[in-house]
TORKOL-4160 file (C-alpha; in steps of 0.2 Angstrom, whole numbers, padded with zeros to 4 digits, m for minus):
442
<pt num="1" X="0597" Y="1237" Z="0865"/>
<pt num="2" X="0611" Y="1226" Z="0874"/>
<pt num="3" X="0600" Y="1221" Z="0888"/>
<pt num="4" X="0585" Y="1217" Z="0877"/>
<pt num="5" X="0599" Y="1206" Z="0867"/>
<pt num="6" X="0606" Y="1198" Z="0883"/>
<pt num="7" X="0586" Y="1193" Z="0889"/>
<pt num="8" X="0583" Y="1184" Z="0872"/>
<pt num="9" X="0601" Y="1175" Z="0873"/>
<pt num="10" X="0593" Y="1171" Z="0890"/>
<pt num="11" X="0578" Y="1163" Z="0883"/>
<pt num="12" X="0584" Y="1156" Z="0867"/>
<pt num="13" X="0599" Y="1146" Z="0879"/>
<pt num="14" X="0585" Y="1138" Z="0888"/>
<pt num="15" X="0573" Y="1134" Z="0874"/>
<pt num="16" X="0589" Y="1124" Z="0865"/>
<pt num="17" X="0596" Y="1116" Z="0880"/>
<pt num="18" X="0581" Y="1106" Z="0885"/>
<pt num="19" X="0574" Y="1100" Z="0868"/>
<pt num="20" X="0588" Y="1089" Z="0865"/>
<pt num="21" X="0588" Y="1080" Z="0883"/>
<pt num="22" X="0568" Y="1079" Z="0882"/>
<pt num="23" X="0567" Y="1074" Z="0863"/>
<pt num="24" X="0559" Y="1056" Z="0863"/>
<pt num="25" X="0558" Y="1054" Z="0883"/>
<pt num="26" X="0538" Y="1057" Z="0885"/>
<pt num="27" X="0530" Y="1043" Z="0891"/>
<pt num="28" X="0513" Y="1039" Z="0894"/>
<pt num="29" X="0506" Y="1025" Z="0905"/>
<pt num="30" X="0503" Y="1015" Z="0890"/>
<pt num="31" X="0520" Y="1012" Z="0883"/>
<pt num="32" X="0523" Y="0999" Z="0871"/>
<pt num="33" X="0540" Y="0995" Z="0863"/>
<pt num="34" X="0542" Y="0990" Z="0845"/>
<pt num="35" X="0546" Y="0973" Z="0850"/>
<pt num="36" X="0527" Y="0972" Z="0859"/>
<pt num="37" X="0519" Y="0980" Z="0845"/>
<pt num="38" X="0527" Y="0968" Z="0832"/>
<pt num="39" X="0520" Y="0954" Z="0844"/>
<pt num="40" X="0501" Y="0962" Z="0841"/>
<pt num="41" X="0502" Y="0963" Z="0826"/>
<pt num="42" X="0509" Y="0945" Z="0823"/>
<pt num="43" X="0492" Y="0938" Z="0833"/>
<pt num="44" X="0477" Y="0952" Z="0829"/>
<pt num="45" X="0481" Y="0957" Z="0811"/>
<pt num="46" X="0468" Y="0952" Z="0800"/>
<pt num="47" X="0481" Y="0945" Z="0787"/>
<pt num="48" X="0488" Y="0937" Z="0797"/>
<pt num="49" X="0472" Y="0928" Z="0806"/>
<pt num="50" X="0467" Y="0925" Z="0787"/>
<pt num="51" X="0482" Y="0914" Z="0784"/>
<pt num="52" X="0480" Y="0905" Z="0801"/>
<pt num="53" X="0465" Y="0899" Z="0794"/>
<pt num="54" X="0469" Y="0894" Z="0779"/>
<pt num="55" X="0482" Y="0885" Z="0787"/>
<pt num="56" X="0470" Y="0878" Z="0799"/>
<pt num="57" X="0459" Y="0870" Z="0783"/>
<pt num="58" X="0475" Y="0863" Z="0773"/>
<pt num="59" X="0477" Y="0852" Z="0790"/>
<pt num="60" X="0459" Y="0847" Z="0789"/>
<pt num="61" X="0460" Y="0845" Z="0769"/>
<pt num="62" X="0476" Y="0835" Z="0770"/>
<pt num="63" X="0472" Y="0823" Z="0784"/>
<pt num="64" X="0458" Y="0822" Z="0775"/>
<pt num="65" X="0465" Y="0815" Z="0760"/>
<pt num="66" X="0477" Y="0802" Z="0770"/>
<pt num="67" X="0464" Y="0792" Z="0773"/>
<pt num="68" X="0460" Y="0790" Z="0755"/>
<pt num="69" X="0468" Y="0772" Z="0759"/>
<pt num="70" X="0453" Y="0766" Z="0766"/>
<pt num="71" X="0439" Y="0757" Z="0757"/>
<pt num="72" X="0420" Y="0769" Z="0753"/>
<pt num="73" X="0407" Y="0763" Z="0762"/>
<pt num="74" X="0391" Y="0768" Z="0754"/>
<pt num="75" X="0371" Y="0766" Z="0756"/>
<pt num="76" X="0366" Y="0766" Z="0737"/>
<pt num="77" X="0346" Y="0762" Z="0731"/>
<pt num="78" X="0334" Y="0766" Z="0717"/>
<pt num="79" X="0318" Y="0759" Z="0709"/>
<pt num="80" X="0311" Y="0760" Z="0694"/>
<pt num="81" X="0289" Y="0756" Z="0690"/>
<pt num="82" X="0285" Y="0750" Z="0674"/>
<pt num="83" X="0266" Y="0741" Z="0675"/>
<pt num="84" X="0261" Y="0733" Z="0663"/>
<pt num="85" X="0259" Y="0738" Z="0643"/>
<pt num="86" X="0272" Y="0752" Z="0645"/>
<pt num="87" X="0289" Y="0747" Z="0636"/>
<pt num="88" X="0295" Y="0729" Z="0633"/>
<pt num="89" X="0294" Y="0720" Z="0650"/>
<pt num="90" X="0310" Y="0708" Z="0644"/>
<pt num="91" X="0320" Y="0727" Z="0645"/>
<pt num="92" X="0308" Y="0733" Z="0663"/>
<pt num="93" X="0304" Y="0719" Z="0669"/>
<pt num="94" X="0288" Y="0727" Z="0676"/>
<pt num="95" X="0300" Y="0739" Z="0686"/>
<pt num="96" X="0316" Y="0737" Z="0695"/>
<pt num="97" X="0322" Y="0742" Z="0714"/>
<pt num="98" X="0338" Y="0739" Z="0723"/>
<pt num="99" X="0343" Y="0744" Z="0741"/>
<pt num="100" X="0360" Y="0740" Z="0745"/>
<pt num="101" X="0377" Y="0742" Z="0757"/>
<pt num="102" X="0390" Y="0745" Z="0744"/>
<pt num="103" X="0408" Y="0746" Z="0746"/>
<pt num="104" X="0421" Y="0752" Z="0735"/>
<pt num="105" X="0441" Y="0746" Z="0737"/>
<pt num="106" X="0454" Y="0753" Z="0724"/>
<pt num="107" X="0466" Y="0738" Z="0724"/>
<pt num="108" X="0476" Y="0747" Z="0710"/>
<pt num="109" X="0475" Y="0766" Z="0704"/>
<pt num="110" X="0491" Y="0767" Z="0697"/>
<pt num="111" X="0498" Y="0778" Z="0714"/>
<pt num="112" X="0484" Y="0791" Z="0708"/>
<pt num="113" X="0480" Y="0791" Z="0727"/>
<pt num="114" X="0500" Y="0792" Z="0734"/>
<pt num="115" X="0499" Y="0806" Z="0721"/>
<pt num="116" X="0483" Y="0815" Z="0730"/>
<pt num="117" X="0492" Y="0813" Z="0747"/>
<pt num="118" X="0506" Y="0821" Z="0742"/>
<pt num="119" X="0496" Y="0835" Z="0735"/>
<pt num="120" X="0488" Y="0838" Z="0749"/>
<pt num="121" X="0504" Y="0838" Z="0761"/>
<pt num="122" X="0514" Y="0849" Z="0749"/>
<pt num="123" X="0495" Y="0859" Z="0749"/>
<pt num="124" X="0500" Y="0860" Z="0768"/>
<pt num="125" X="0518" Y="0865" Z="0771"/>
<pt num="126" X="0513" Y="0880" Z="0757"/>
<pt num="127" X="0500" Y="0887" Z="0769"/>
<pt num="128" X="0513" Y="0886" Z="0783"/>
<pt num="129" X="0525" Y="0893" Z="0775"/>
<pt num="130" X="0514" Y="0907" Z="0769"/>
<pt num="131" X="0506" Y="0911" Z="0787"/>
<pt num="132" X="0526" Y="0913" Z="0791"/>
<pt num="133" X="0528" Y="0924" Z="0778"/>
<pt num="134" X="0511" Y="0934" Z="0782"/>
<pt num="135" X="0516" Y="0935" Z="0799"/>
<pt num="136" X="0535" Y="0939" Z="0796"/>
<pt num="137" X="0530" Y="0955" Z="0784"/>
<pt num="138" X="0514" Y="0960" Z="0796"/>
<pt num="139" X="0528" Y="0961" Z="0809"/>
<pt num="140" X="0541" Y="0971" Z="0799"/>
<pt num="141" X="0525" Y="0983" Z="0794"/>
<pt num="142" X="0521" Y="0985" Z="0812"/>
<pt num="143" X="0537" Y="0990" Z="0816"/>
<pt num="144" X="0542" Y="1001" Z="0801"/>
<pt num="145" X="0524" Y="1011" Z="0807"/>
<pt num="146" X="0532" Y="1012" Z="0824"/>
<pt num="147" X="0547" Y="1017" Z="0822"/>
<pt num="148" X="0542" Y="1031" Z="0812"/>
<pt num="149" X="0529" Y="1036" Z="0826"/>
<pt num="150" X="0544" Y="1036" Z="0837"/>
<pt num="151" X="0552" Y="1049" Z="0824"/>
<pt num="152" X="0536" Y="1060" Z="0821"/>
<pt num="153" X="0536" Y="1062" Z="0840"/>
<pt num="154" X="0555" Y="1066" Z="0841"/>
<pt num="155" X="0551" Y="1080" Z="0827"/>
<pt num="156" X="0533" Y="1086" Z="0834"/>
<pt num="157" X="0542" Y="1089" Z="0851"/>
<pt num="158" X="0556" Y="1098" Z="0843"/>
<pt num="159" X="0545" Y="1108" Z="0833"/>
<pt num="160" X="0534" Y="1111" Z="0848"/>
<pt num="161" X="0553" Y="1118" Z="0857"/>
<pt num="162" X="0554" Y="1128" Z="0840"/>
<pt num="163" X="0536" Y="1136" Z="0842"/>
<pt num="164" X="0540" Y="1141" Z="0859"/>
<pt num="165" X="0557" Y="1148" Z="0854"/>
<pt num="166" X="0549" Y="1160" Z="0843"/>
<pt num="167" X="0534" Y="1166" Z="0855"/>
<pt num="168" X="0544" Y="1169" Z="0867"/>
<pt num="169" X="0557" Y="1178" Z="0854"/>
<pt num="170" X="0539" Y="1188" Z="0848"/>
<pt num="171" X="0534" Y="1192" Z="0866"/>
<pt num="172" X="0552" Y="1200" Z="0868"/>
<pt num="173" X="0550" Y="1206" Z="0849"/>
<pt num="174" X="0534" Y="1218" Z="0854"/>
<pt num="175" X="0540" Y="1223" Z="0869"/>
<pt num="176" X="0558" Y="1230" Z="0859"/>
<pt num="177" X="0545" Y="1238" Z="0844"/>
<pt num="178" X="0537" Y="1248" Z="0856"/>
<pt num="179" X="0551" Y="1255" Z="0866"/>
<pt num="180" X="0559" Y="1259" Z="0849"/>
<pt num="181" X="0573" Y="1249" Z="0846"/>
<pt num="182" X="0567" Y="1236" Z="0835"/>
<pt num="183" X="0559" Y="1241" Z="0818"/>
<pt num="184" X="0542" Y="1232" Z="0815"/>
<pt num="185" X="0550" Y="1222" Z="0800"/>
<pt num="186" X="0559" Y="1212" Z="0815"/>
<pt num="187" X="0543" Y="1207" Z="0821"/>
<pt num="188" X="0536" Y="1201" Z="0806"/>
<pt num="189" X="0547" Y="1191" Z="0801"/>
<pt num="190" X="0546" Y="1183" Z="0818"/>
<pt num="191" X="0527" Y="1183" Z="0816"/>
<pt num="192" X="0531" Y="1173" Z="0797"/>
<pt num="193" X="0545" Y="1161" Z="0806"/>
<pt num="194" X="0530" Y="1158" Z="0818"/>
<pt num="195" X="0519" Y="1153" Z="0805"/>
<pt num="196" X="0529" Y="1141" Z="0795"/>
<pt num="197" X="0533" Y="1133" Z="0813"/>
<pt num="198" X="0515" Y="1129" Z="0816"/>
<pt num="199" X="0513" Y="1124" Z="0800"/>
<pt num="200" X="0526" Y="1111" Z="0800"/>
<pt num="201" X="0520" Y="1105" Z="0818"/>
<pt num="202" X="0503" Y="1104" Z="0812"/>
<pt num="203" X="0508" Y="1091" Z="0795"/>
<pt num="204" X="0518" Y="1083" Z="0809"/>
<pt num="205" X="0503" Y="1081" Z="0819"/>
<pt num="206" X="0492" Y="1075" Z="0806"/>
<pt num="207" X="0506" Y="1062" Z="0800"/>
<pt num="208" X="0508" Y="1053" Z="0819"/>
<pt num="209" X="0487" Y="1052" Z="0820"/>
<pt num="210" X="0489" Y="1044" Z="0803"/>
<pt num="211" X="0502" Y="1032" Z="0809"/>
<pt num="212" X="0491" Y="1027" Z="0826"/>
<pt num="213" X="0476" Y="1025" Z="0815"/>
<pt num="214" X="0486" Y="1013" Z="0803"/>
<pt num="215" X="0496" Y="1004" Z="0819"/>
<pt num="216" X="0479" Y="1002" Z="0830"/>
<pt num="217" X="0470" Y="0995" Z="0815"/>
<pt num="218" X="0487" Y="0982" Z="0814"/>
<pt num="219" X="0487" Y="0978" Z="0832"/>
<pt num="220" X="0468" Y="0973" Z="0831"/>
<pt num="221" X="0465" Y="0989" Z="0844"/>
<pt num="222" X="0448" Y="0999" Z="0845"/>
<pt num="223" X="0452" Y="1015" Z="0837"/>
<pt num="224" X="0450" Y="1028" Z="0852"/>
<pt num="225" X="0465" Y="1016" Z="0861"/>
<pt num="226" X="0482" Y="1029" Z="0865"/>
<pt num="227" X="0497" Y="1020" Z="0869"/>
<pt num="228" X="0514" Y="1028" Z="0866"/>
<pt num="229" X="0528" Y="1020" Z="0857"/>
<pt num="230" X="0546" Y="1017" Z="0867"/>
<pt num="231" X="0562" Y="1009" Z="0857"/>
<pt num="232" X="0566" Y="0995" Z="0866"/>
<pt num="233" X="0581" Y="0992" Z="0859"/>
<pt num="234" X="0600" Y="1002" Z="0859"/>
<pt num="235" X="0606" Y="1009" Z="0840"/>
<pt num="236" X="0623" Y="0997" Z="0835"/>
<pt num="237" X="0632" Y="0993" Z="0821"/>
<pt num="238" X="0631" Y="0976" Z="0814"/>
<pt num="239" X="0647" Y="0964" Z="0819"/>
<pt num="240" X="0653" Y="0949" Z="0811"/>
<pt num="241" X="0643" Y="0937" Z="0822"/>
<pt num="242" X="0625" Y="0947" Z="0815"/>
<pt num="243" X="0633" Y="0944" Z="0794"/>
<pt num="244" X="0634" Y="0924" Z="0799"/>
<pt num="245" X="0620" Y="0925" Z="0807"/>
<pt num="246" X="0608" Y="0932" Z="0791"/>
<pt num="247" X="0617" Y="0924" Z="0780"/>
<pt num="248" X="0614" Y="0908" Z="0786"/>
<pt num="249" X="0596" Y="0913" Z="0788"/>
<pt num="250" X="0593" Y="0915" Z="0769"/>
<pt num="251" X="0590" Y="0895" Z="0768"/>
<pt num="252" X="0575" Y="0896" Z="0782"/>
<pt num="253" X="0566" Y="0912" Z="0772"/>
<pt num="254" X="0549" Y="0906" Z="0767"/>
<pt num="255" X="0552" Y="0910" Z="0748"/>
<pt num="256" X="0564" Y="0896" Z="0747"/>
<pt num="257" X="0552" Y="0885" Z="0753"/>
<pt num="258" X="0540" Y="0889" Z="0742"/>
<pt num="259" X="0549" Y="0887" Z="0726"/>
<pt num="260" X="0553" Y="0870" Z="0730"/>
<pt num="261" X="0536" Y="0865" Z="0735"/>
<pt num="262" X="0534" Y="0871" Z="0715"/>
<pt num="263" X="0545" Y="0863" Z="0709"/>
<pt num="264" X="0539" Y="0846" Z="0718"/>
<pt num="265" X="0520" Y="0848" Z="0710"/>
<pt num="266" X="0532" Y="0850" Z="0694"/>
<pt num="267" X="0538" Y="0833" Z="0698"/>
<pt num="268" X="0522" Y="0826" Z="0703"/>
<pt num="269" X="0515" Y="0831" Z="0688"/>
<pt num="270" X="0526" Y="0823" Z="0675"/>
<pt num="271" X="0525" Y="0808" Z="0685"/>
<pt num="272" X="0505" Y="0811" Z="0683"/>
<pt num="273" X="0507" Y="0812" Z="0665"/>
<pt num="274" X="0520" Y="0795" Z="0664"/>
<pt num="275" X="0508" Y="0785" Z="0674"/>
<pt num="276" X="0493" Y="0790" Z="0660"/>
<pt num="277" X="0491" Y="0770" Z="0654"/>
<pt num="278" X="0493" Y="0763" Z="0672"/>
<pt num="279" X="0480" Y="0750" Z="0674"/>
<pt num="280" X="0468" Y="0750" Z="0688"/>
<pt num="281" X="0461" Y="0738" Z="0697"/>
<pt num="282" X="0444" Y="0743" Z="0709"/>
<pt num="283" X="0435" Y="0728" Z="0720"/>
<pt num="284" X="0416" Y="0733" Z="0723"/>
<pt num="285" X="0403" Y="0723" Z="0738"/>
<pt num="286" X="0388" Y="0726" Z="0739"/>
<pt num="287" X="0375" Y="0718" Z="0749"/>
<pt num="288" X="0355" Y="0720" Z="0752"/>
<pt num="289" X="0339" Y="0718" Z="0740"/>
<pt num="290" X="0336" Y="0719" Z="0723"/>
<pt num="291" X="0321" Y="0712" Z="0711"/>
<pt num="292" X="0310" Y="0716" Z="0699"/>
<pt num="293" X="0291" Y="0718" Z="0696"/>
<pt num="294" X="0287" Y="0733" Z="0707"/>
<pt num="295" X="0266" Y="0732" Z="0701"/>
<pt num="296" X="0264" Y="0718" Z="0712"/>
<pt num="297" X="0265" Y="0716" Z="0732"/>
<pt num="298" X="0269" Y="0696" Z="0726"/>
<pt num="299" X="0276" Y="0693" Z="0710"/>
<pt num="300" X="0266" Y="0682" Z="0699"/>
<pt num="301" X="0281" Y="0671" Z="0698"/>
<pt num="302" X="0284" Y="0667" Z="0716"/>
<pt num="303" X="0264" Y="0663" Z="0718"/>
<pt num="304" X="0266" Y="0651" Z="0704"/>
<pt num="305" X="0279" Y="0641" Z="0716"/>
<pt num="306" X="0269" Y="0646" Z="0733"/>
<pt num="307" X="0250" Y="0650" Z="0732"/>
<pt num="308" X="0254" Y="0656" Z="0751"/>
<pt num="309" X="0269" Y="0667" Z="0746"/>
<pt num="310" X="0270" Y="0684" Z="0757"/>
<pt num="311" X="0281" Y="0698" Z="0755"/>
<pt num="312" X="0292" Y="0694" Z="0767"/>
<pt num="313" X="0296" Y="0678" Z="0755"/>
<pt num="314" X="0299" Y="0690" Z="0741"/>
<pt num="315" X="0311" Y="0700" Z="0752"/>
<pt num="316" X="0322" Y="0684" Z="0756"/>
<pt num="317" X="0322" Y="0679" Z="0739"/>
<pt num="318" X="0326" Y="0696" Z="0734"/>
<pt num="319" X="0340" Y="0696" Z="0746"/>
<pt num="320" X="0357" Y="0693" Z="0743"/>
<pt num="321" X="0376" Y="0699" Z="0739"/>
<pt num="322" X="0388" Y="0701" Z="0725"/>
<pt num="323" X="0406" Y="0707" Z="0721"/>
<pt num="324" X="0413" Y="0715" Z="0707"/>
<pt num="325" X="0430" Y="0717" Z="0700"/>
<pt num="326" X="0433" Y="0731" Z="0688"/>
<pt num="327" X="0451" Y="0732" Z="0678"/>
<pt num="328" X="0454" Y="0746" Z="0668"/>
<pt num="329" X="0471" Y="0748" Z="0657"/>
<pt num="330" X="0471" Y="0764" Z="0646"/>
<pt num="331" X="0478" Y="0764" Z="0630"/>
<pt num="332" X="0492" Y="0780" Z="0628"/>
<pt num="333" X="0485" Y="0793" Z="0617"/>
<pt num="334" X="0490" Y="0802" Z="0605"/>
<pt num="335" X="0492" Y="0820" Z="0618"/>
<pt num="336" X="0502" Y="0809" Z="0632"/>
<pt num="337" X="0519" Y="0812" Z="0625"/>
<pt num="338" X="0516" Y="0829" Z="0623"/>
<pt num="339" X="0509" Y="0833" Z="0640"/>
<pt num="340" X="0525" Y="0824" Z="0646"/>
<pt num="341" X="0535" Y="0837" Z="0638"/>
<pt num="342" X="0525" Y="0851" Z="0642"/>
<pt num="343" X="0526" Y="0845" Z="0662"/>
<pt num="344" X="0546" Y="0843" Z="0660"/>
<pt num="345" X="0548" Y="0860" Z="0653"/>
<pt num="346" X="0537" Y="0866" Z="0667"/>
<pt num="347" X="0549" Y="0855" Z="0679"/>
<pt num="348" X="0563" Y="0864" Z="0673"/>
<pt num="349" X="0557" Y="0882" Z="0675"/>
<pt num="350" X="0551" Y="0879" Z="0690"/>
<pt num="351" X="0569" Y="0870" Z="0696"/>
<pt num="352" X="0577" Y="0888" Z="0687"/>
<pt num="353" X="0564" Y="0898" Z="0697"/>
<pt num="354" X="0567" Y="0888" Z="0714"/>
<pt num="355" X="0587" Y="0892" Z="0711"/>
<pt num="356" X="0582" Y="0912" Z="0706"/>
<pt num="357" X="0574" Y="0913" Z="0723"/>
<pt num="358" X="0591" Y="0909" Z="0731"/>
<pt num="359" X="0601" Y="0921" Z="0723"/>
<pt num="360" X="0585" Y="0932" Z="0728"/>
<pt num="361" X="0586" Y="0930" Z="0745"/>
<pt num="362" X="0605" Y="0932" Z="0746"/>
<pt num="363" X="0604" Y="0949" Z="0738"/>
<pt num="364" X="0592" Y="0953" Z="0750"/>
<pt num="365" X="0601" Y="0947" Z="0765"/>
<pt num="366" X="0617" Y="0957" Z="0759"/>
<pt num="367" X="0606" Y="0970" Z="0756"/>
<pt num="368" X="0599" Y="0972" Z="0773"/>
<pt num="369" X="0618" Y="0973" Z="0781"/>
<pt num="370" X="0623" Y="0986" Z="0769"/>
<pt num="371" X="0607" Y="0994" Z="0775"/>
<pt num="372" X="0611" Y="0994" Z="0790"/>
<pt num="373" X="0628" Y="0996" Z="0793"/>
<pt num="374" X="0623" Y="1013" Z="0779"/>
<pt num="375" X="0609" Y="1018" Z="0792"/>
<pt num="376" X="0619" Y="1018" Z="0806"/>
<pt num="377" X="0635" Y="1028" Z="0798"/>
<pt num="378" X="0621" Y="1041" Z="0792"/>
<pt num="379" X="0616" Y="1042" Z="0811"/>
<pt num="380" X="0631" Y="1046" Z="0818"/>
<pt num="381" X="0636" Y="1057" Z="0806"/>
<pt num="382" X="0617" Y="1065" Z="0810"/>
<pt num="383" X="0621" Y="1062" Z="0826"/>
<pt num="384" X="0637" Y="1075" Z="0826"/>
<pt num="385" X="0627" Y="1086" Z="0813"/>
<pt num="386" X="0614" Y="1090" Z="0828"/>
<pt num="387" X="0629" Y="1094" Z="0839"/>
<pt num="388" X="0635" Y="1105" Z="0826"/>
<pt num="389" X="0620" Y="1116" Z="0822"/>
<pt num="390" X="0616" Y="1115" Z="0844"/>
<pt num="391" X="0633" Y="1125" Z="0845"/>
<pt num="392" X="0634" Y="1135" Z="0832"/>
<pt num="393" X="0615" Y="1141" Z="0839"/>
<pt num="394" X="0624" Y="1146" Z="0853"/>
<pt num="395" X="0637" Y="1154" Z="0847"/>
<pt num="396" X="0624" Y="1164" Z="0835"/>
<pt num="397" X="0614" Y="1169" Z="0851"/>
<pt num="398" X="0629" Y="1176" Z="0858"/>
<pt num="399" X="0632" Y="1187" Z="0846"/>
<pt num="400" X="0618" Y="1192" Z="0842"/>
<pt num="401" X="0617" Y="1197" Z="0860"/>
<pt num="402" X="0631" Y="1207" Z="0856"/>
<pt num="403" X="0624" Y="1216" Z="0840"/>
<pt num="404" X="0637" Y="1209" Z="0831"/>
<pt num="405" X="0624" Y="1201" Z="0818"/>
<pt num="406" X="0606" Y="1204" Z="0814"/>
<pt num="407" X="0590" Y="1196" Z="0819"/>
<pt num="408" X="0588" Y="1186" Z="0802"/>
<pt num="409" X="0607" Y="1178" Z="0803"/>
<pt num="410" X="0597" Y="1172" Z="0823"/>
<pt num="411" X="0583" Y="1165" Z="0814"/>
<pt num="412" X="0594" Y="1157" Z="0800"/>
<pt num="413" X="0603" Y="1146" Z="0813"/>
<pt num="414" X="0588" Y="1139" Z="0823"/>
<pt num="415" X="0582" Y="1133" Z="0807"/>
<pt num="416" X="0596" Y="1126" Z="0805"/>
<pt num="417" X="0598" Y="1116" Z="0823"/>
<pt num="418" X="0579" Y="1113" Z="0817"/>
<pt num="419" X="0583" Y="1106" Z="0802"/>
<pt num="420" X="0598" Y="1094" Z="0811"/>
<pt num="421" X="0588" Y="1088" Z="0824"/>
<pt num="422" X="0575" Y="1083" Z="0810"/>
<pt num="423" X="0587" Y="1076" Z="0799"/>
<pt num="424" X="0594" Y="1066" Z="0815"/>
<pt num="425" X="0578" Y="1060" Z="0818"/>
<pt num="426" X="0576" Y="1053" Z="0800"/>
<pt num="427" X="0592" Y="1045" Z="0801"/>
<pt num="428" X="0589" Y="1037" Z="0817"/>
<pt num="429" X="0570" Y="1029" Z="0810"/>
<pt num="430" X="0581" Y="1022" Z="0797"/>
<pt num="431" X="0596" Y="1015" Z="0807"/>
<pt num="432" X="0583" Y="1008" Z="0820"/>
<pt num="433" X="0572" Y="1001" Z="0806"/>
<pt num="434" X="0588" Y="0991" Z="0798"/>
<pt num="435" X="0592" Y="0986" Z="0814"/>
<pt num="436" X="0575" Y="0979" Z="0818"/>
<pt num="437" X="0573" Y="0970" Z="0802"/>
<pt num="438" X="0592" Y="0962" Z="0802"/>
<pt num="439" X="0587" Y="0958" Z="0820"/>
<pt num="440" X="0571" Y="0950" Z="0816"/>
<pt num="441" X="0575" Y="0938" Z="0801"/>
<pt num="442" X="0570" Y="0920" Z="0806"/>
């Protein structure tokens, strides 16, 4: 019995002794860090491409509307046949027709058009702001996903060490059974420890393929693409210089920015609703042909002056020029002065919405140090956890080398070094993801 107990210490010291040195170090010749795959992401995810464009048309739109300054230069036309016995001819004049250049010069809008630029520019530095934010939180997504593919494959190869441990255990199980010196309950319950170990390999399995298929379709990569994920980056605590650091980055978060681009349409709409009764003052030129009498080639008119009169007489009397000037000046109604306090109200939740967001994004930059410096306590004391359970498997081999205890008190302690190293590699996802995120704030 002693020398079937000293082979399996023999076996078992080496399954334990090389998971923790090889957990995490398989690397393909595709490797990408989290800091690459946060880079793809930030260029090839559709969200993000999305926002780029919308981005892209706000620029068109608003140097579109900065040239509302400039005069509207128009062609404008129309005719109108009415012979003769059809209506009264003092209202048709036997039809009508016009072919003109018009152009159209606001002198005055009452800064209705400063008010439409302005729109348009805060229209623009919203869609920056929010392909920032699009792109910041694709990034963050890509990374969480990576990190915890870097922790599925830290547990799939320790659960593949675990496996192994217990077929080889198995191999030396039978062997012991038949030479009747092990009871076939011990074998069973090696077969039952097996099965649960695959088990949990396989949901680990099936996790990580989840996590490439979600990652690839981030990265903008073709779905039968393999690449394997390496941290690029060593576990730390945060120091004082990383608390100033995203502390002073709250005022730079996108949120902010957005909140006061509110609050300034807020603004722009009361001033909107003040400037109600401004007058307006609209300059119009127009030059080309206009007449009447459409049912004749000559009008009867122009004959009665020239016998000889041809259409290209009628066209130069027909031609000609004119200029208008329009002034409107609204009377207040009667809704003005309620609309006014409507938009202040709305000015003042928006001010009260644009301060909320500070305080927002404080507690959420406190909250990413606390997160951090949490994670990375939890990881060390994983960290010595793992160490723990490693020794004490050892010192359970030993013994049970011995026959000092039984084969269920063996099993009982590689599920626990199993259970450490998974627990480490949970802590480590979430020190590293902390890390990342306090790292990455703008």
């Amino acid at each position: 019995m002693r020398w079937i107990g000293g082979l399996l210490f023999v076996l078992c010291l080496g399954a334990a002794v090389r998971a923790p040195e090889a957990m995490g170090a398989s690397v393909t010749a595709d490797t990408l860090s989290v800091e690459a795959v946060v880079e793809l992401a930030r260029h090839r995810a559709p969200a993000v491409l999305a926002a780029e464009l919308d981005r892209q048309a706000a620029a068109l739109e608003s140097s579109a509307v900065a040239r509302n300054r400039r005069p509207d230069l128009a062609l404008a036309g129309r005719a109108l046949v009415a012979p003769k016995g059809f209506y009264d001819p003092a209202i048709t004049n036997l039809g009508e027709y016009e072919a003109k250049v018009v152009l159209d010069w606001a002198l005055a809008d009452g800064g209705l058009r400063a008010r439409a630029r302005a729109r348009s520019a805060l229209d623009l530095a919203q869609a920056k702001l929010e392909a920032a934010m699009q792109g910041r939180d694709v990034g963050l997504q890509g990374a969480d996903l990576a990190i915890t593919l870097l922790r599925l494959r830290e547990v799939e190869f320790a659960q593949i060490e675990a496996v192994d441990w217990i077929d080889r255990l198995a191999l030396l199980m039978r062997g012991a059974v038949r030479a009747g010196v092990r009871s076939t309950t011990d074998s069973v319950r090696v077969a039952l420890e097996r099965n649960s170990a695959a088990a949990a390999l396989e949901k680990t399995e099936f996790d990580e393929r989840t996590g490439e298929i979600d990652l690839m379709a981030l990265m903008g990569l073709e779905p039968d693409s393999t690449f394997e994920i390496r941290s690029g980056f060593p576990d730390r605590p945060p120091n004082t210089e990383d608390s100033i650091r995203i502390m002073a980055s709250v005022s730079r978060q996108p949120e902010i920015g957005i909140a006061r681009i509110a609050e300034e349409r807020a603004r722009l709409d009361i001033l909107e609703a003040k400037r109600t009764t401004a007058p307006t003052v609209d300059l119009s030129l127009d030059a080309g042909l206009a007449g009447t009498d459409l049912t004749h080639t000559v009008p009867p008119d122009l004959l009665a002056e020239d016998p000889n009169a041809t259409l290209a007489d009628r066209l130069r009397r027909d031609l000609g020029a004119s200029a208008t000037i329009n002034v409107r000046a609204p009377i207040r109604g009667s809704a003005a002065r309620l609309s006014t306090q409507s938009k202040a109200i709305a000015l003042r939740a928006a001010g009260l919405k644009s301060g909320g967001q500070r305080v927002t994004q404080q507690r959420i930059a406190l909250e990413i140090l606390t997160r951090w410096r949490s994670a990375y306590t939890r990881l060390v004391v994983a960290r010595d956890a793992t160490i723990g359970a490693e020794r004490n498997l050892l010192r359970v081999k030993s013994l049970y080398s011995g026959g000092a205890i039984l084969l269920l008190d063996l099993l009982d302690a590689r599920r626990l070094y199993q259970d450490a190293v998974e627990r480490h590699a949970d802590a480590l996802q979430e020190s590293r993801s902390a890390q990342f995120r306090a790292e990455d704030r703008p």
